[in-house]
N, C-alpha and C positions, 0 to 999 in steps of 0.2 A: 849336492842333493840335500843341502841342511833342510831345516822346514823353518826358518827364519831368520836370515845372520844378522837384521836388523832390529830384533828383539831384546829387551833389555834382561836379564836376569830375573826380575820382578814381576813383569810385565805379566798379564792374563796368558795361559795358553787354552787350547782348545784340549777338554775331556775326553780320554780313548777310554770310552764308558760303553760301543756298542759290540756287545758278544755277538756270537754267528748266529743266534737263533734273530735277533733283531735285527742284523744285518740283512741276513739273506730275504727277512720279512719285509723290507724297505722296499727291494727288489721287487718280489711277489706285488706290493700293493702299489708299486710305482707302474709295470706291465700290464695285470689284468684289469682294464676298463672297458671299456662300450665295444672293443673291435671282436673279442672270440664271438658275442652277440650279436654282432649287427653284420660280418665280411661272409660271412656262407653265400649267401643269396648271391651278390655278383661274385664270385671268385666262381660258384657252380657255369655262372652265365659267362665267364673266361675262359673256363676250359671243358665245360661238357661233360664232365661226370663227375660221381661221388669220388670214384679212386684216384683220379688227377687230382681233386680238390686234396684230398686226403697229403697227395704226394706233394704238390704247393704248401701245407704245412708244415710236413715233414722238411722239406730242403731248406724251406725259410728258418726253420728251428736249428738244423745244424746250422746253415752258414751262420745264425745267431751265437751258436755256443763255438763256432771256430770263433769270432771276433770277442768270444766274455774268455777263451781260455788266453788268446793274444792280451787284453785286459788286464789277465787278473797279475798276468808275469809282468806288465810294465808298473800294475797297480803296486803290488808288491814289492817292486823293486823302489819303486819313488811311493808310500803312502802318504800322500801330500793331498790336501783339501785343492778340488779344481779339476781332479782326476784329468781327463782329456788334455784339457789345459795344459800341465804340465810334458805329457809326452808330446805334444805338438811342438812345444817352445823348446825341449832339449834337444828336438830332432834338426826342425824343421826353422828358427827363431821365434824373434817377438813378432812380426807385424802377424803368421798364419796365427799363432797363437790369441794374437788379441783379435784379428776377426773371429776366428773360433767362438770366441771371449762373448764379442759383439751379439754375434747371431744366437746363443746359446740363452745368454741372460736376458736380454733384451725384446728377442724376437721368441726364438723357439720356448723360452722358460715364461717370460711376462705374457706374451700372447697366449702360450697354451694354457696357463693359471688360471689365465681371463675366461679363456671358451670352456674351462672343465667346470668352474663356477657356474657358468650359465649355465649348463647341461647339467646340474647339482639342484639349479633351481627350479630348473623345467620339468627334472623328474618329482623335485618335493612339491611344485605344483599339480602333476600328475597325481601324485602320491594321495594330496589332500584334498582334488578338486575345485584347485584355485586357479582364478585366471586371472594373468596379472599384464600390467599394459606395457611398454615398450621401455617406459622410464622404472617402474616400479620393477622392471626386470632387471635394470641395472644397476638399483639401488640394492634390490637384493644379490644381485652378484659382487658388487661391491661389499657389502657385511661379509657375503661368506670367504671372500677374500680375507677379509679385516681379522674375522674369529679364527681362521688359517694363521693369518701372520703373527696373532698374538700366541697361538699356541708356540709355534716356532720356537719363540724367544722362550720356553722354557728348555729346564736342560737336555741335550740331546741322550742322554737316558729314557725319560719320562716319553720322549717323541718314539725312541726306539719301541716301547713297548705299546706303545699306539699303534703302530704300524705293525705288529706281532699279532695283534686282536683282530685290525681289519683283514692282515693277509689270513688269518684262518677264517673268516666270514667267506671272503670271495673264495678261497680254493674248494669249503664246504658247498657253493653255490656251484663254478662251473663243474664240480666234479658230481656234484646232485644232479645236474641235467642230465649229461649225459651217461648216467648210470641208470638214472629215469627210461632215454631215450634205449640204451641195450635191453632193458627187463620189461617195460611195459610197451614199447617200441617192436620192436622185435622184426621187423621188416627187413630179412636178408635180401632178400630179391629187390630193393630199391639200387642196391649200390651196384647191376646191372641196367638202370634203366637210363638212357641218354639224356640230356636235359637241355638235345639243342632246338628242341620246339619251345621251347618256355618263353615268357612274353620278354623278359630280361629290361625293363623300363630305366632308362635312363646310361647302361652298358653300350658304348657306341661299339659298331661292326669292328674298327678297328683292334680293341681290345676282347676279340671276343677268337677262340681256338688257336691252333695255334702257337708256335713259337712266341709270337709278342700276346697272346690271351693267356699263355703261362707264367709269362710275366710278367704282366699286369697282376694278376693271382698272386703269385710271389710279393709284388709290392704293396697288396692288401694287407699279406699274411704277416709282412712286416711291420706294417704301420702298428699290427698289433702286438709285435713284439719290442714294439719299441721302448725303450725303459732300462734296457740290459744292463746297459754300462755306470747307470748312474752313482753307484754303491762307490764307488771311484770317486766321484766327487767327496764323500764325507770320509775317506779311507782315514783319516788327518785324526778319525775321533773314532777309529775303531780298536777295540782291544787285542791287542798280540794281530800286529796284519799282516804280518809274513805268513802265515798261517790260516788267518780267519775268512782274510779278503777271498785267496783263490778257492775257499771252501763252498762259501756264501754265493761267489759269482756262479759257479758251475753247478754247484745242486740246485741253486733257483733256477737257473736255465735247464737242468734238465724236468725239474717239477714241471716248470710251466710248458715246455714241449709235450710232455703227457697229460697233462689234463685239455691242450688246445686237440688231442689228436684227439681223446676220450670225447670231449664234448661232441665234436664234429663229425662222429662216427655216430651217435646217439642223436643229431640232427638228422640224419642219413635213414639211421631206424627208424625214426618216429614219420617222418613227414618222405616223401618221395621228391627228386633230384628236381622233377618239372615243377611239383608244387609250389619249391623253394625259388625256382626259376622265376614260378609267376607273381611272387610277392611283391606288392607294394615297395618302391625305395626307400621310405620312413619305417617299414617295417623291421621290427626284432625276431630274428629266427627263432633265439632262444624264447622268446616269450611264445610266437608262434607253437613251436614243441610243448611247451608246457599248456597252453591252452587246450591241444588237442589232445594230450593225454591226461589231464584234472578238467579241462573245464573254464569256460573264460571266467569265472570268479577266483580263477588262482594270480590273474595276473597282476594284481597289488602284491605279490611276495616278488616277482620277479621285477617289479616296477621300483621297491625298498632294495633289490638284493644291488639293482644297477644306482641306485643313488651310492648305497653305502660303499660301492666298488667304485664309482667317479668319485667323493671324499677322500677314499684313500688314497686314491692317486694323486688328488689336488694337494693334499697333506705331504705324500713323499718326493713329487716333484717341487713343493716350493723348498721344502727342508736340503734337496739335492742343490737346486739351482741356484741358492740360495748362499754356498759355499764360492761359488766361481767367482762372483763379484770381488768377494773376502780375496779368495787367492790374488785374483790380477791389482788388487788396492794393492796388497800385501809387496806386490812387483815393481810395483811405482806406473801400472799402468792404467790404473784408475787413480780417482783423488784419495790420497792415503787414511782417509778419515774412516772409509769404508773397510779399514783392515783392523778398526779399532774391536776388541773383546770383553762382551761384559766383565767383570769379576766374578760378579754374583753365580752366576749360572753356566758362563765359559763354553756360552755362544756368541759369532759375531753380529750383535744385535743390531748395530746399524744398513748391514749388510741384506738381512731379515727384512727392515723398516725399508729401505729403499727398495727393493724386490714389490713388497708389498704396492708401495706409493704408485711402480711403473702400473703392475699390473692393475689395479685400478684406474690407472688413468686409460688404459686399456678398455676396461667393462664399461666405462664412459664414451667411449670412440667409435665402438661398435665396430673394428674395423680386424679385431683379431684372430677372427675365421679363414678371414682371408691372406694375412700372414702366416698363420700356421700351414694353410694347403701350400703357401708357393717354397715355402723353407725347406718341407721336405725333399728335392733333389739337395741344396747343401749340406744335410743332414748325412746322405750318403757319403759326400764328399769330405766329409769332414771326421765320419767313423773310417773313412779312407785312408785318410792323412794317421790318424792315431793308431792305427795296426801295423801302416808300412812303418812311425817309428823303432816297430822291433826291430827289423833291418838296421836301421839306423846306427840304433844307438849298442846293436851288441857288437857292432862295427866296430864304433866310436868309443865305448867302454867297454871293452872286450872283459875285463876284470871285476867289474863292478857285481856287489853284493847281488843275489836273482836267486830270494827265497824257494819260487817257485818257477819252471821251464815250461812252457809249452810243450805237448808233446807231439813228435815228429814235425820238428821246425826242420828246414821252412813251409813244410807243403800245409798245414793248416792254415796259418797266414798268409799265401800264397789261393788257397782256394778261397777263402774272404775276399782277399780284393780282384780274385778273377770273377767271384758272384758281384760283387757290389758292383764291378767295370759294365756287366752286362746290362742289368739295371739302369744302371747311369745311362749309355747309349740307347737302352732301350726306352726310357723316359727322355730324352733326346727328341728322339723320332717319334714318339706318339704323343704327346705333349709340349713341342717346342719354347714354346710363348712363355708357360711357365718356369720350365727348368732356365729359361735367361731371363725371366723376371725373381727367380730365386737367385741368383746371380749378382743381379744388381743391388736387390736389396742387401748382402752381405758387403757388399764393395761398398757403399756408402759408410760404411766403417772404418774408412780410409782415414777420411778427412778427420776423422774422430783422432784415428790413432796419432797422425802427425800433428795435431793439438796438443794433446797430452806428453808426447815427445820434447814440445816447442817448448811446454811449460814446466814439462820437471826439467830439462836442461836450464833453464832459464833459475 
């Protein structure tokens, strides 16, 4: 579990420069984006009331914090840049690891770069009343990529406390809605009203009540909590992480379980179950809320609050994703170039630059939206693989150093991957075509792997 035996004495290492207030902020500004705003509307059209929806939070929040306390013990045990990465490969080997590797960088990290940039632009279009053409949107997705990546390569201190500034903007924002929606909201009697007459546009019958409408709900409620694990990738550059890491992962996960229930109780206040039912599919709940209680001239603050909450996400997802490359270079399972370390600044700045280069070749392709919706089934699969390595490896290394335990192993980790199995099956059967074209797209990383195989043996 060295963090480098190929390293020379000399050599650049990477800075354990991020305290827990920057940590856990990474987390914060990596999670809350477009979903506590935009998942109400169909989750209510899933399951039919404000209280289910409420409870489709709630579950998705723990089985979120069972998989960040599984985390933060593997995190902690192995603080190595790659985070996932690594516990896949000590569990599991190289080839799940480097598909992991694959889909993570490639697909889930460059593609999603790409679409959060464009969604950065559409709102600073919004924002300033510009309307821009098909190209000009990609040239400026492109820049805000470029102005992301140059940040990057400064030192991950200076990045940490970027991410400290945005995560207290967004938490002051979703926690102002809905404190908004309980005080001037005030509508107890909504969170009795059923919401299975609502128009529900675009919700197909299948996902809708129900066993499989709860979990559909669930798999909204996750998409927005998606981000959890990422602090794991940059653990390599965090200060004292036997410590810091399992701090950061759990109190971010519980912050943000509270302010997704907060909001979404104050959605419930403000606006009634059918109302939200009948909205528009482009529509924003929270801005909806906020219109009705200021006034539609209020919705340029809520139009800046979601740009500057998609930036920070764009900002902590490249910074996160940004590390995996470095690790698998670092492995010999990329080309070893990309494990190279500024001195100057003691980022891996090539790693940065290539990240960058994909995902604009991305915002050029136009084609990243659509990777990102079908990745999601192996996303599951793959925060699957990284939990069951606790099994694994406290097997396998019964003795090894474990800063910090899980509490009540196994049955935490154990309800993790009994939620995620359900999921899984259940996206199965209501989405087939996608979960095996999410599939295939990760298995095309084969050919990749046994290349790179061919050539470092060689």
């Amino acid at each position: 579990m060295a963090i480098d035996s190929n390293a020379s004495p000399t050599a650049p290492t990477l800075a354990r420069s991020l305290s827990l207030i920057p940590a856990a902020a990474l987390i914060v500004t990596n999670v809350i984006g477009t979903g506590v705003f935009l998942k109400a509307r169909v989750m209510t059209c899933n399951v039919g009331s404000p209280s289910l929806v409420l409870l489709a939070w709630a579950v998705a929040g723990l089985l979120t914090l069972a998989g960040a306390l599984c985390v933060a013990e593997l995190t902690a045990m192995m603080p190595r840049s790659g985070g996932q990465y690594n516990f896949i490969d000590a569990a599991f080997g190289k080839v799940w690891a480097f598909l992991y590797g694959w889909m993570e960088t490639l697909l889930d990290g460059a593609a999603s770069i790409a679409a959060i940039a464009a969604v950065c632009v559409i709102f600073a279009g919004d924002l300033f009343s510009a309307v821009l053409t098909p190209f000009q949107l990609q040239l400026a997705t492109a820049g805000t990529i470029a102005l992301v990546m140059l940040l990057n390569l400064a030192p991950v201190q200076a990045n940490g406390w970027v991410a400290s500034i945005v995560a207290a903007l967004k938490m002051a924002l979703v926690a102002g809605i809905g404190i908004a929606g309980l005080l001037l909201g005030g509508h107890v009697s909504h969170l009795a009203i059923d919401a299975g007459h609502g128009a529900c546009a675009g919700v197909p019958e299948t996902a809708r009540l129900g066993l499989s409408g709860f979990g559909a709900a669930m798999i909204g409620a996750l998409w927005a909590y998606n981000g959890w694990n990422d602090l794991s990738m940059v653990a390599e550059e965090v200060e004292n992480p036997d410590h810091t890491v399992p701090r950061a992962i759990i109190g971010s996960s519980l912050l943000i379980i509270a302010l997704y229930l907060l909001v979404n109780l104050g959605y419930f206040l403000a606006l009634s179950p059918i109302d939200i039912a009948d909205l528009p599919e482009s529509a924003s709940v929270g801005g909806v809320v906020m219109a009705t209680l200021f006034g539609a001239g209020i919705a340029w603050l809520l139009t800046l609050g979601m740009l500057t909450a998609n930036l920070g996400a764009l900002h902590s997802t490249f910074l996160a994703v940004s590390r995996l490359p470095f690790a698998m270079a670092r492995d010999g399972l990329l080309p070893r170039g990309l494990s190279v370390i500024s001195p100057r600044t003691q980022v891996p700045s090539r790693a940065v630059l290539a990240l960058g280069a994909v995902a604009i070749g991305f915002a050029f392709s136009g084609s990243f939206d659509t990777l990102t919706d079908i990745i999601v089934f192996m996303l599951l699969v793959f925060n699957s693989l990284a939990v069951a390595a606790i099994f694994v490896l406290r097997r396998r290394f019964p003795d090894a150093p474990r800063p910090y335990r899980v509490p009540a192993y196994p049955l935490v980790a154990g309800l993790f991957l009994a939620g995620t199995g359900f999921l899984l099956v259940n996206t199965l059967i209501a989405t087939p075509w996608r979960a095996l074209a999410s599939i295939a797209v990760v298995m095309a990383g084969l050919p990749v792997y046994l290349w790179q195989m061919r050539r470092v043996s060689r």
